[in-house]
C-alpha positions, 0 to 999 in steps of 0.5 A, a space after each residue: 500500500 502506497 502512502 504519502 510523506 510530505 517533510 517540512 524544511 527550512 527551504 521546501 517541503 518535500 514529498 515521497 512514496 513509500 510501499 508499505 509492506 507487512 506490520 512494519 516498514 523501514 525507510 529513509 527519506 533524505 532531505 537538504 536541510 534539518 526536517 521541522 515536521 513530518 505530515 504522513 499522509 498529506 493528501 488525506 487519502 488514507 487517513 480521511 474521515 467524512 460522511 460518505 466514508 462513515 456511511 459506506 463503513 455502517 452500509 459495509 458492516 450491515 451487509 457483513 451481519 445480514 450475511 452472518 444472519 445475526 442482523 435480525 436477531 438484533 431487532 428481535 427481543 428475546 424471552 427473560 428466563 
């Protein structure tokens, strides 16, 4: 999986690419001057969080547990014993 990473200098940001590979990833990132910040994912393009993503998740997550059949047994009350 490609993810962004923008580096704040004194003089420019520079941007580069990382593959991520597994739980954990080296990398280098070589800059011209001493880095001020580090922004991983710049772009939002992973890291993002709107109404849209929200409701495709809640859409993804209701379709997982009609597949399971347990999505009705939720709505369903059950005796006390």
């Amino acid at each position: 999986m490609p993810l962004e990473v923008e580096v704040l200098t004194t003089g420019k940001a520079e941007r580069a690419g990382i593959d991520l590979m597994g739980k954990s990833t080296s990398f280098d990132i070589e800059t011209f001057s001493m880095p001020k910040q580090v922004v991983i994912d710049p772009g939002y393009k992973i890291l993002r969080d709107s109404k849209e993503l929200q409701l495709s998740v809640q859409i993804s997550l209701g379709d997982d547990l009609r597949a399971r059949d347990s999505w009705s047994r939720r709505f369903v009350p059950t005796k006390a014993d």
